[in-house]
N, C-alpha and C positions, 0 to 999 in steps of 0.2 A: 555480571555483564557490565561493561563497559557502558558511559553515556552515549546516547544518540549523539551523532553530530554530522551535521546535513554537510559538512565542511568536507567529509570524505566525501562525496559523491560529488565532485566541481566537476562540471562539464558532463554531467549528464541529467536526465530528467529523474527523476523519485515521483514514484506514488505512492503512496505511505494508505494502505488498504486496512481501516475496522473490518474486523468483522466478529461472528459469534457464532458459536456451537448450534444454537439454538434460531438463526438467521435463515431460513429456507431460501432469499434471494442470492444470499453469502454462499450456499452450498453449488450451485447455481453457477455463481462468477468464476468461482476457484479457477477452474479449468481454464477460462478466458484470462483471468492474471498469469497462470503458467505457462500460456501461448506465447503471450507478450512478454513475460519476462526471459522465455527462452529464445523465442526470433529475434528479438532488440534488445540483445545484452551490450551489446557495443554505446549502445544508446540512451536505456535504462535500465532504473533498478526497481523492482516493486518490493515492498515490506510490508510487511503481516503484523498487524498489533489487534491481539486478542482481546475483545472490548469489556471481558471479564475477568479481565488482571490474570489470565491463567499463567500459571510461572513454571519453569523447573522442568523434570521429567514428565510433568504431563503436560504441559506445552508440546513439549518434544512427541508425545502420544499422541493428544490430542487432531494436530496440524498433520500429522503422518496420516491420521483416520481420516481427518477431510481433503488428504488430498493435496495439502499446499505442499510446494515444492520451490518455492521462491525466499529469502531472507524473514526470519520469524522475529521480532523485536523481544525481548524478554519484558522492556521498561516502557509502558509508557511516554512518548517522545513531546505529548502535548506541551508540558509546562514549559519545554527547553524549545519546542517550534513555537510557544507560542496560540496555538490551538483551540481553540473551544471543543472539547469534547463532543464528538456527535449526539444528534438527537435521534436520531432512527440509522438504520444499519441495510445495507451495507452502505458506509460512506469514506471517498476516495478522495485525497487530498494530494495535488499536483504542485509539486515545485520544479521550476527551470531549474536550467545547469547553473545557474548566478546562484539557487538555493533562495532564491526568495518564488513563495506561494503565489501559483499562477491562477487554479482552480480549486474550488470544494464540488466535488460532484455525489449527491446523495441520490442511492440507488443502485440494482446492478448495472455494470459498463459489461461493455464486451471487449475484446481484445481492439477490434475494428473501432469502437466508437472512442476508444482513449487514445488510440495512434490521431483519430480527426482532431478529438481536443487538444494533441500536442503540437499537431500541427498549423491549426488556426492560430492556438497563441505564438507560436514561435514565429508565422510571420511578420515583419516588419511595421 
């Protein structure tokens, strides 16, 4: 897999979603990340980084079984965003379209509550 680079995504917002098999709030959110990522594709992108380094055909398994249906990272993007690894899950990290980090939001979000977070910081 190719490196992360937040450089693709100029001019739209990135949530870059932990999460984990073993997460119950994770299992939870999914559905609210596929809402948002399918009603605001014009706008954003969400990405799935499995918080236990799951790689390869069982990523590919695994993320089918939970559901997600949005970009699934293979790598890791923290060293290259930057990032401190979360300390509890689920936890959702917001970049504007410039690609610089707007919000860390720990816990589940709902489709609704990350359109408010994007929208407060995006105003002026």
């Amino acid at each position: 897999a190719a490196e992360f680079d937040i450089d693709n995504y100029q001019g739209k917002w990135v949530l870059i979603n932990y999460w984990a098999e073993w997460c119950a709030p994770c299992i939870k959110e999914i559905p609210e990340l596929n809402k948002l990522d399918a009603e605001h594709a014009a706008d954003l992108d969400v990405i799935a980084v499995n918080f236990d380094r799951v790689k390869g055909e069982e990523l590919k398994q695994l993320s089918a079984r939970m559901g997600i249906e949005f970009e699934s990272l293979e790598n890791d993007p923290a060293d290259i965003l930057r990032l401190s690894r979360p300390n509890s899950l689920p936890t959702t990290y917001l970049f504007n379209p410039e690609g610089k980090l707007a919000a860390k939001l720990v816990g589940p979000q709902t489709s609704k509550s990350l359109l408010e977070r994007i929208q407060i910081v995006s105003k002026p």
